[in-house]
PDB file of N, CA, C and O in Angstrom:
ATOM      1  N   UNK A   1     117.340-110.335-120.207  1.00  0.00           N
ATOM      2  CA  UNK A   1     118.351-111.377-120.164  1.00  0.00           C
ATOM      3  C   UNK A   1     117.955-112.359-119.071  1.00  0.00           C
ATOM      4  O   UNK A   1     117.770-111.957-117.922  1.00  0.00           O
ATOM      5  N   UNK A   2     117.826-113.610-119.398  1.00  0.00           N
ATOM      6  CA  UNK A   2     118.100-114.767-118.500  1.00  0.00           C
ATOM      7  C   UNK A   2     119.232-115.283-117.946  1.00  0.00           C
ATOM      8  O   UNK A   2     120.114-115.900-118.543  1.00  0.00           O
ATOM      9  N   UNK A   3     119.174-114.966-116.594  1.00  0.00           N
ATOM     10  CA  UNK A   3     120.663-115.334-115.979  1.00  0.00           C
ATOM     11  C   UNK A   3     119.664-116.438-114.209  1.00  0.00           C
ATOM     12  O   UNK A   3     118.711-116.256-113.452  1.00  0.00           O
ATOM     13  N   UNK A   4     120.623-117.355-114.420  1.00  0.00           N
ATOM     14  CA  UNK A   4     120.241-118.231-112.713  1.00  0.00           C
ATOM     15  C   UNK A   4     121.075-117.688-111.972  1.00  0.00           C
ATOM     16  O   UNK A   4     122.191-117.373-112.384  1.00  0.00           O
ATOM     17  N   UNK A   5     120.606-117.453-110.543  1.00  0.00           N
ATOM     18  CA  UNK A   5     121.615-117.056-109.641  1.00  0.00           C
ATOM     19  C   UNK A   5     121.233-117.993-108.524  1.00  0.00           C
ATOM     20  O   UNK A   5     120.222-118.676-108.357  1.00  0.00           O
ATOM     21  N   UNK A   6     122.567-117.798-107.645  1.00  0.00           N
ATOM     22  CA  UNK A   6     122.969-118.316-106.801  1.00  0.00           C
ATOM     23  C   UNK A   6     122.857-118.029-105.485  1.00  0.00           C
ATOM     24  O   UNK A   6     123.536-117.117-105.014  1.00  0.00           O
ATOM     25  N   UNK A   7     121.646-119.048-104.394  1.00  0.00           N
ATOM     26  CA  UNK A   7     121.135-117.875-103.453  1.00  0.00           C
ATOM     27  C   UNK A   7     121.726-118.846-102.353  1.00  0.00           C
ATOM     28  O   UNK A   7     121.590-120.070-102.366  1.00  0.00           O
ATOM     29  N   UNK A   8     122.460-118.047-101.318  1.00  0.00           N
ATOM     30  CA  UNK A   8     122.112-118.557-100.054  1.00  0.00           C
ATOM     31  C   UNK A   8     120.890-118.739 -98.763  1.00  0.00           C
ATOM     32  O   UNK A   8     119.749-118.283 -98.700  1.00  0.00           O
ATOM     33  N   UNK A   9     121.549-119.471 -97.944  1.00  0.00           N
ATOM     34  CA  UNK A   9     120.667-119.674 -96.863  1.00  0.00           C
ATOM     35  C   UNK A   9     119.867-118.340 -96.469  1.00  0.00           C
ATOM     36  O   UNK A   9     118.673-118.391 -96.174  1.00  0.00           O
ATOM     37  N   UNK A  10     120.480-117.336 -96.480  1.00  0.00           N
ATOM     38  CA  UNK A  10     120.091-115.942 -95.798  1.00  0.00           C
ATOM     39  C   UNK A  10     119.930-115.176 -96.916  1.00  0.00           C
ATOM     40  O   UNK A  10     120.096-113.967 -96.757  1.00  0.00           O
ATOM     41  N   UNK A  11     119.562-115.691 -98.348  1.00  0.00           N
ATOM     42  CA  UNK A  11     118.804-115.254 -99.333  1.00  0.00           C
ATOM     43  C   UNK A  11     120.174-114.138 -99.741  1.00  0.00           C
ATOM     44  O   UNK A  11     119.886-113.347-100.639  1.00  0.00           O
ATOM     45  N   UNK A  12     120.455-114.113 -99.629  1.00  0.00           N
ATOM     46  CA  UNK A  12     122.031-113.405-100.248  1.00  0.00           C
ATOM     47  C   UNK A  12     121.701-114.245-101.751  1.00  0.00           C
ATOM     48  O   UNK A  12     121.223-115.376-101.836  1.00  0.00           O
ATOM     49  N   UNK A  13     122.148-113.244-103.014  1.00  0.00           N
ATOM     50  CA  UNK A  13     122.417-113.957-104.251  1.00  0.00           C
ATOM     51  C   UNK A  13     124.439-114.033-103.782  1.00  0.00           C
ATOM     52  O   UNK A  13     125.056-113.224-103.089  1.00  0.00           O
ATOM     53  N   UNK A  14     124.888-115.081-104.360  1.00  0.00           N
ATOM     54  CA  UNK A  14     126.360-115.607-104.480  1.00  0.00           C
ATOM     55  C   UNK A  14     126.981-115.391-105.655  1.00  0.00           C
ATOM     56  O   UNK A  14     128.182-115.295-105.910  1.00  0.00           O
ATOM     57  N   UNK A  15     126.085-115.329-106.301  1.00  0.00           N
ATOM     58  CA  UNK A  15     126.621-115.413-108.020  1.00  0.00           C
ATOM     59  C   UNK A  15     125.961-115.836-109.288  1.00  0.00           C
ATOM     60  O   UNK A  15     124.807-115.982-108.885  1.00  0.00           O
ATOM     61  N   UNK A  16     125.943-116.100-110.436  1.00  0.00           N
ATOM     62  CA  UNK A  16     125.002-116.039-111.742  1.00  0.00           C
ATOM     63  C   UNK A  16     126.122-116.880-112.310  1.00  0.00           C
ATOM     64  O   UNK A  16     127.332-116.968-112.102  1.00  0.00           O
ATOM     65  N   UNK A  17     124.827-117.743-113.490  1.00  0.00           N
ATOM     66  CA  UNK A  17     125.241-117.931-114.657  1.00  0.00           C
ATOM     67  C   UNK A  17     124.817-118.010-115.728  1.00  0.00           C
ATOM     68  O   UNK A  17     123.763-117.662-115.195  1.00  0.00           O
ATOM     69  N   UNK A  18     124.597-118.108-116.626  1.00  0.00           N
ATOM     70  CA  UNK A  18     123.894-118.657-117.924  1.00  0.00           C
ATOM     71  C   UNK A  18     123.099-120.496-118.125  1.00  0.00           C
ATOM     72  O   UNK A  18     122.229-120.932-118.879  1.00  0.00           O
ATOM     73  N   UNK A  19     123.849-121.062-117.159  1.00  0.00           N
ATOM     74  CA  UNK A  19     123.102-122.451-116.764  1.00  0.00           C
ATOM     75  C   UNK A  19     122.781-122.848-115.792  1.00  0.00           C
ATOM     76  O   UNK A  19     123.428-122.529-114.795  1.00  0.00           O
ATOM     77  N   UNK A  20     121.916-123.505-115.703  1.00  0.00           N
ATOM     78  CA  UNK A  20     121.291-124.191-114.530  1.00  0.00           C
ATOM     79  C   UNK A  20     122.377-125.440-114.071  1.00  0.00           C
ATOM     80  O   UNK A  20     122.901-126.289-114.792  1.00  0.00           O
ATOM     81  N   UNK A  21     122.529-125.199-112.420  1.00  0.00           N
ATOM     82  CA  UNK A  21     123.074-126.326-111.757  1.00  0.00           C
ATOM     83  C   UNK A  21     121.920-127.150-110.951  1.00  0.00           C
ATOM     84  O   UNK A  21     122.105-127.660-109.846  1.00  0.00           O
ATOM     85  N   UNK A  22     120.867-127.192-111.583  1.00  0.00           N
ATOM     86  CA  UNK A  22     119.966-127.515-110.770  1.00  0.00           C
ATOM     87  C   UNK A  22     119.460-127.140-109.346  1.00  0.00           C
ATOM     88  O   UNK A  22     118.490-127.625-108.763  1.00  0.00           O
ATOM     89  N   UNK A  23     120.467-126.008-108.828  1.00  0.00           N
ATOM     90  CA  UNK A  23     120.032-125.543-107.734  1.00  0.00           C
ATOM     91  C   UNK A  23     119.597-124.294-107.739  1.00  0.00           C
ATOM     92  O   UNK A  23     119.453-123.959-106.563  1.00  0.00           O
ATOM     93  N   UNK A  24     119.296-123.381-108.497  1.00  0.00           N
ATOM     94  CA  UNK A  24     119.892-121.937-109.037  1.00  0.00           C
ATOM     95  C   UNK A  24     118.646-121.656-108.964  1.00  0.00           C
ATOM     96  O   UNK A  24     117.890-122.516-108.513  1.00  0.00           O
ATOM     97  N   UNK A  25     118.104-120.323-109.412  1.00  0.00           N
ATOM     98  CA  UNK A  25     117.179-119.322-109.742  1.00  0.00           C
ATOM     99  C   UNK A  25     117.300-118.911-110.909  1.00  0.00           C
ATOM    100  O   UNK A  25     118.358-118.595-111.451  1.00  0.00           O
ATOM    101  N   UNK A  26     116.222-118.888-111.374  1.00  0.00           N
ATOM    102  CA  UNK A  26     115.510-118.511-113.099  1.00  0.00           C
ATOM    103  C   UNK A  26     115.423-116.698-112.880  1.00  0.00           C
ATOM    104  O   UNK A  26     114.617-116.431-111.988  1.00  0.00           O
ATOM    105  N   UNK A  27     115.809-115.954-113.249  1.00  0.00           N
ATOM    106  CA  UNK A  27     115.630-114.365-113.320  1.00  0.00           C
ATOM    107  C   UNK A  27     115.557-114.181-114.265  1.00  0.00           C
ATOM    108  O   UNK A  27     116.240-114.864-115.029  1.00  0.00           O
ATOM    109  N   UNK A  28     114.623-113.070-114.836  1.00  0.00           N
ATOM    110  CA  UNK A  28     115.244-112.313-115.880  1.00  0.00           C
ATOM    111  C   UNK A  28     115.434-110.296-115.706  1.00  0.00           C
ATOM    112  O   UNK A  28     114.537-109.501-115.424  1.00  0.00           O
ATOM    113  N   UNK A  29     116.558-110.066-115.929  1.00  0.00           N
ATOM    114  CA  UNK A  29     116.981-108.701-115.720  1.00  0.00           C
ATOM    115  C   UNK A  29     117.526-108.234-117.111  1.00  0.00           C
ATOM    116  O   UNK A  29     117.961-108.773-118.129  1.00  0.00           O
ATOM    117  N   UNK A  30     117.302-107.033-116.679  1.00  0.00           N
ATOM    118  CA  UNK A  30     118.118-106.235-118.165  1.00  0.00           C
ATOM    119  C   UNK A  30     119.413-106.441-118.770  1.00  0.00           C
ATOM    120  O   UNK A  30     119.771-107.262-117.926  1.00  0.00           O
ATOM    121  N   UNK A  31     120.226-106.378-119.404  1.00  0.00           N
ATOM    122  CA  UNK A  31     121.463-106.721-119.758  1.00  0.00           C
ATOM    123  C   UNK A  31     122.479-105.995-119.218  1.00  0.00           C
ATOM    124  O   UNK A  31     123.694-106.141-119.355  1.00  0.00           O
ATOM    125  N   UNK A  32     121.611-104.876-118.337  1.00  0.00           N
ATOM    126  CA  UNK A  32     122.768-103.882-117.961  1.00  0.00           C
ATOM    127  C   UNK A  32     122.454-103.741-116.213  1.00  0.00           C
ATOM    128  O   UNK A  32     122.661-102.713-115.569  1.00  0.00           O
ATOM    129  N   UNK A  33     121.977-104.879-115.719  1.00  0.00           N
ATOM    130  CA  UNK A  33     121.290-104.695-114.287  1.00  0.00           C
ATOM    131  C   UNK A  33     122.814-105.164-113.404  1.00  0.00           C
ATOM    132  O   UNK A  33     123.660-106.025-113.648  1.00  0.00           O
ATOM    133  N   UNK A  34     122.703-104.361-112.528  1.00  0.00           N
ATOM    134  CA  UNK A  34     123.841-104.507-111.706  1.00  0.00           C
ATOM    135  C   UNK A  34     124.015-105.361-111.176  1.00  0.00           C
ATOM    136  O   UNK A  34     125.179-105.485-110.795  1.00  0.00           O
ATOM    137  N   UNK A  35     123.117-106.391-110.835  1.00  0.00           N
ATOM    138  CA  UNK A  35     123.000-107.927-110.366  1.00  0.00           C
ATOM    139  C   UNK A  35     124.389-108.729-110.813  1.00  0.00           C
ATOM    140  O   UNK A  35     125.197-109.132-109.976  1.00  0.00           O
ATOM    141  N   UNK A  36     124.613-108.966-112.751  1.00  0.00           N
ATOM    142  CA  UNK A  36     125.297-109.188-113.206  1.00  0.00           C
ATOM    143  C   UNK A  36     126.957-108.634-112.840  1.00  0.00           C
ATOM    144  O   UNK A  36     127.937-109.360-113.006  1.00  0.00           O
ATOM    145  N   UNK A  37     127.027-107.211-112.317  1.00  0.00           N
ATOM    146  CA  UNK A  37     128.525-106.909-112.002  1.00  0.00           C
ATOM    147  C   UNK A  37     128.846-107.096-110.538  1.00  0.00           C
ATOM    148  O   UNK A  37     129.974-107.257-110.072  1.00  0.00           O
ATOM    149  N   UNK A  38     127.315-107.039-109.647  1.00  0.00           N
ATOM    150  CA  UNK A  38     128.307-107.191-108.107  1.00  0.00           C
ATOM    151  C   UNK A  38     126.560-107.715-107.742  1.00  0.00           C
ATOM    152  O   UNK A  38     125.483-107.147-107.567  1.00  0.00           O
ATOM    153  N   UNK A  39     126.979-108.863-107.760  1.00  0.00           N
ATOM    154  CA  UNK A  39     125.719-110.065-107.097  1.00  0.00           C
ATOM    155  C   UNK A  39     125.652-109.740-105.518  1.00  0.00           C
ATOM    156  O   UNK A  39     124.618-109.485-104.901  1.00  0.00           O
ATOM    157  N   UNK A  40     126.673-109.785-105.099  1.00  0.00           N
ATOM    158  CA  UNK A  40     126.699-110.568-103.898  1.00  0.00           C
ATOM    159  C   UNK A  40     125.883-109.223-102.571  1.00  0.00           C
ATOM    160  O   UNK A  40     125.724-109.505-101.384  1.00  0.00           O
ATOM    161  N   UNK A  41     125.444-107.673-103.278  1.00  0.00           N
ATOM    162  CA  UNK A  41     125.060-106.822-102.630  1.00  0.00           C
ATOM    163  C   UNK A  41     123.241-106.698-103.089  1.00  0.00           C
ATOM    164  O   UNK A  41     122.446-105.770-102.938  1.00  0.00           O
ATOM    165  N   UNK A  42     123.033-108.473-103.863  1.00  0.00           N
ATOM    166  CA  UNK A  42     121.465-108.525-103.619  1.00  0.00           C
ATOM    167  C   UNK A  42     120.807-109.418-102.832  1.00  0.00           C
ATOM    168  O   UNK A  42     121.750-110.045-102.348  1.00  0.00           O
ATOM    169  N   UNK A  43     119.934-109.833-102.438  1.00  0.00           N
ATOM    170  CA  UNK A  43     118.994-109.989-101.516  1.00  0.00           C
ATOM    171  C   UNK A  43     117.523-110.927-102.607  1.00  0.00           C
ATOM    172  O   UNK A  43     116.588-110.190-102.919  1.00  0.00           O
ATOM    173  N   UNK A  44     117.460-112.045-102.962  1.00  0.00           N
ATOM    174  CA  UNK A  44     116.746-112.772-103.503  1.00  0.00           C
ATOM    175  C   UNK A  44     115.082-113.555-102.024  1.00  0.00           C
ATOM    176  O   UNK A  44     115.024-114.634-101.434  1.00  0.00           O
ATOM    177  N   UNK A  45     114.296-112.579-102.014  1.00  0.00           N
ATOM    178  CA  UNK A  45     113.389-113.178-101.398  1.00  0.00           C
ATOM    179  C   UNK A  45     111.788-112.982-101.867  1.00  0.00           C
ATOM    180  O   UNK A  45     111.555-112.132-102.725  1.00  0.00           O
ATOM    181  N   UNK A  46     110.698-113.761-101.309  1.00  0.00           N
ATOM    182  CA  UNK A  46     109.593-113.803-102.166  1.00  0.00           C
ATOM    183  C   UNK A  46     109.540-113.666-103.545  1.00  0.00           C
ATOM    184  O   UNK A  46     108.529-113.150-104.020  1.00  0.00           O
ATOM    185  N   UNK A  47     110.553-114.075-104.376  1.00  0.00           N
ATOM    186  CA  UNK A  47     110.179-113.986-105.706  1.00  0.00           C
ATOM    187  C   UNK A  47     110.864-112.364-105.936  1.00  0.00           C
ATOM    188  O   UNK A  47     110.696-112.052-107.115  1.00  0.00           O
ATOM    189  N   UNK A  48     111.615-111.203-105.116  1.00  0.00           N
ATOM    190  CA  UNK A  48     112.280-110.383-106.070  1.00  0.00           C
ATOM    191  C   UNK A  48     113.377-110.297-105.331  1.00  0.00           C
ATOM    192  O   UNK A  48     113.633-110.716-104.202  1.00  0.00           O
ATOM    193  N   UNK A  49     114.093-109.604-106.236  1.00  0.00           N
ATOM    194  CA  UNK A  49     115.521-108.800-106.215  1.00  0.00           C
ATOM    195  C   UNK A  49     115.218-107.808-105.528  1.00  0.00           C
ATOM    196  O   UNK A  49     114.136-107.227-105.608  1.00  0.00           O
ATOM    197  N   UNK A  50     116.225-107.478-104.708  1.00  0.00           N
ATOM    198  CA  UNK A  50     116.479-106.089-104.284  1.00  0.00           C
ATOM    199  C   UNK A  50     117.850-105.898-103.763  1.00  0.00           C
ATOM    200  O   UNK A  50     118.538-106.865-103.438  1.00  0.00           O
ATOM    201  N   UNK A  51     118.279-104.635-103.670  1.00  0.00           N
ATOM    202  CA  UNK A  51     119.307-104.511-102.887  1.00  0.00           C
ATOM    203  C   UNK A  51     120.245-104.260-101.918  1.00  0.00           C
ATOM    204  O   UNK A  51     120.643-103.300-102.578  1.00  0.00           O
ATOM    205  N   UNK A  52     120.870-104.243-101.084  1.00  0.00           N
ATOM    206  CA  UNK A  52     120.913-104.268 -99.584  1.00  0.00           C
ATOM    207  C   UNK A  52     122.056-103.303 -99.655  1.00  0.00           C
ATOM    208  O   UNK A  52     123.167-103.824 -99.555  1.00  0.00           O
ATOM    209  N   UNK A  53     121.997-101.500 -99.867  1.00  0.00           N
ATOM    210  CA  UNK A  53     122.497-100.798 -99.554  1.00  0.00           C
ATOM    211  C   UNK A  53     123.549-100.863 -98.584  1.00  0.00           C
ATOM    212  O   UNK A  53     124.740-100.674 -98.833  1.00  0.00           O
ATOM    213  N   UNK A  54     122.910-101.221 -97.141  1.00  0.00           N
ATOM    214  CA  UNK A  54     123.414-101.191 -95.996  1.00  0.00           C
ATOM    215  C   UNK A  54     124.576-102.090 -96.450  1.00  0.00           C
ATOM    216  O   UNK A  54     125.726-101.703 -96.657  1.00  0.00           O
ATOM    217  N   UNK A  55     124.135-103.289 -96.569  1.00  0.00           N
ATOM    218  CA  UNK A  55     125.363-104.240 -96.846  1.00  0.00           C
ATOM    219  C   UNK A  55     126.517-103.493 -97.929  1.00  0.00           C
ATOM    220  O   UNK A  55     127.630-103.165 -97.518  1.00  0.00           O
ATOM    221  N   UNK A  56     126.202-103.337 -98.965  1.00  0.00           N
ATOM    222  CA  UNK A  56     127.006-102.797-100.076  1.00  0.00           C
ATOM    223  C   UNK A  56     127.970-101.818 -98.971  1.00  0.00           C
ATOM    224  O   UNK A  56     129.127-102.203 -98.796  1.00  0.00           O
ATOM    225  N   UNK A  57     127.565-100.731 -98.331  1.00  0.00           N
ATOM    226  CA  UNK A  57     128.321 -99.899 -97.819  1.00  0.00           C
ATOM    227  C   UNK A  57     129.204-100.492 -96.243  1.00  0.00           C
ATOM    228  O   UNK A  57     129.950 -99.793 -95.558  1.00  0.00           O
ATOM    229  N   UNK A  58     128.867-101.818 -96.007  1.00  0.00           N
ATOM    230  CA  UNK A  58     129.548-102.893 -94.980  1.00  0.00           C
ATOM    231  C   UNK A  58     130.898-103.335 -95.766  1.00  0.00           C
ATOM    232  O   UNK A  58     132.035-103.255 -95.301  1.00  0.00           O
ATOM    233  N   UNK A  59     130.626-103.705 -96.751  1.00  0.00           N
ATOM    234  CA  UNK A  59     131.736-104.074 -97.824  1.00  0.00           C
ATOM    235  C   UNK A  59     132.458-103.215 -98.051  1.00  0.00           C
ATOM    236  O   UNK A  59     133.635-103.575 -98.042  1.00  0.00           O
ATOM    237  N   UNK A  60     132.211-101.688 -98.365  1.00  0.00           N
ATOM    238  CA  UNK A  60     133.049-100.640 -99.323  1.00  0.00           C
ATOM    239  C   UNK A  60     133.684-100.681 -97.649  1.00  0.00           C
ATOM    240  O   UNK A  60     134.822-101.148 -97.610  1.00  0.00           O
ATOM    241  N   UNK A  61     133.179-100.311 -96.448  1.00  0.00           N
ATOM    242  CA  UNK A  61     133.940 -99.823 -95.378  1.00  0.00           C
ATOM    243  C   UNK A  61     134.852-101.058 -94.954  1.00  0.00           C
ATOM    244  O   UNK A  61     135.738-100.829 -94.130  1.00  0.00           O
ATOM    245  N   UNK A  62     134.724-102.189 -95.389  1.00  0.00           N
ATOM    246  CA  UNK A  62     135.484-103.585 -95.433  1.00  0.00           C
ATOM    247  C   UNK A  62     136.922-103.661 -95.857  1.00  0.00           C
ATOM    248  O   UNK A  62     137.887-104.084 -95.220  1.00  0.00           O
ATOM    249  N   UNK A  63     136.858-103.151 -97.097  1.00  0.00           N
ATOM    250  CA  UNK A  63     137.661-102.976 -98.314  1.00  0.00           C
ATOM    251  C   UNK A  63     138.858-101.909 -97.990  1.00  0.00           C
ATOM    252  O   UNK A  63     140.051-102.011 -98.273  1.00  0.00           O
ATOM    253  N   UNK A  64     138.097-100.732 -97.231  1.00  0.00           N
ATOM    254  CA  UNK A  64     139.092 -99.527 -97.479  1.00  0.00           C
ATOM    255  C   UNK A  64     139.576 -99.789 -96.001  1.00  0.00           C
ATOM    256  O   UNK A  64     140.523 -99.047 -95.738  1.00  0.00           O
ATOM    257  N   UNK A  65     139.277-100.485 -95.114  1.00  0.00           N
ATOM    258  CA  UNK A  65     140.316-100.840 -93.480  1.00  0.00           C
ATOM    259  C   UNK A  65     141.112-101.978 -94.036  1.00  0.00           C
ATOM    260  O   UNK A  65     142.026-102.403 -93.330  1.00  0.00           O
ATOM    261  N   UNK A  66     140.869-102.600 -95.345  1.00  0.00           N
ATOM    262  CA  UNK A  66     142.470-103.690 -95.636  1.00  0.00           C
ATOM    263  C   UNK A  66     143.189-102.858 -96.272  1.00  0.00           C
ATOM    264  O   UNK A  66     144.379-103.173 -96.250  1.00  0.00           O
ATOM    265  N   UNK A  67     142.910-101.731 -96.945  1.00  0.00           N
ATOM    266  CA  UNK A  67     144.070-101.094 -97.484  1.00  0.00           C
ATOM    267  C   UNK A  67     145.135-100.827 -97.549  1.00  0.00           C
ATOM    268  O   UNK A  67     145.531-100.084 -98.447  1.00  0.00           O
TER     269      UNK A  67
END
């Protein structure tokens, strides 16, 4: 699947879409890649994806102190 995403300054992806805003990133991932359900715990640099565990588990411990 072709999806553009949305990278920040600090290479954080922000978000995806199906079109180009002219600012975006060309990817292609599987239809079932987790990118698509929770972007914002990847990491877009040199040309790959990866994902930033650490962060992901910054968030979950984020989430459960607003509870």
């Amino acid at each position: 699947m072709e999806v553009y995403i949305d990278v920040t300054k600090d290479n954080r992806v922000d978000g995806w879409g199906s079109t180009s805003n002219g600012k975006n990133i060309l990817i292609t991932v599987p239809n079932n890649h987790e990118v698509l359900s929770n972007p914002h715990v990847f990491v877009y640099k040199e040309g790959k994806l990866s994902k930033d565990e650490a962060y992901q588990q910054e968030l979950l411990k984020e989430s459960h102190s607003n509870e």
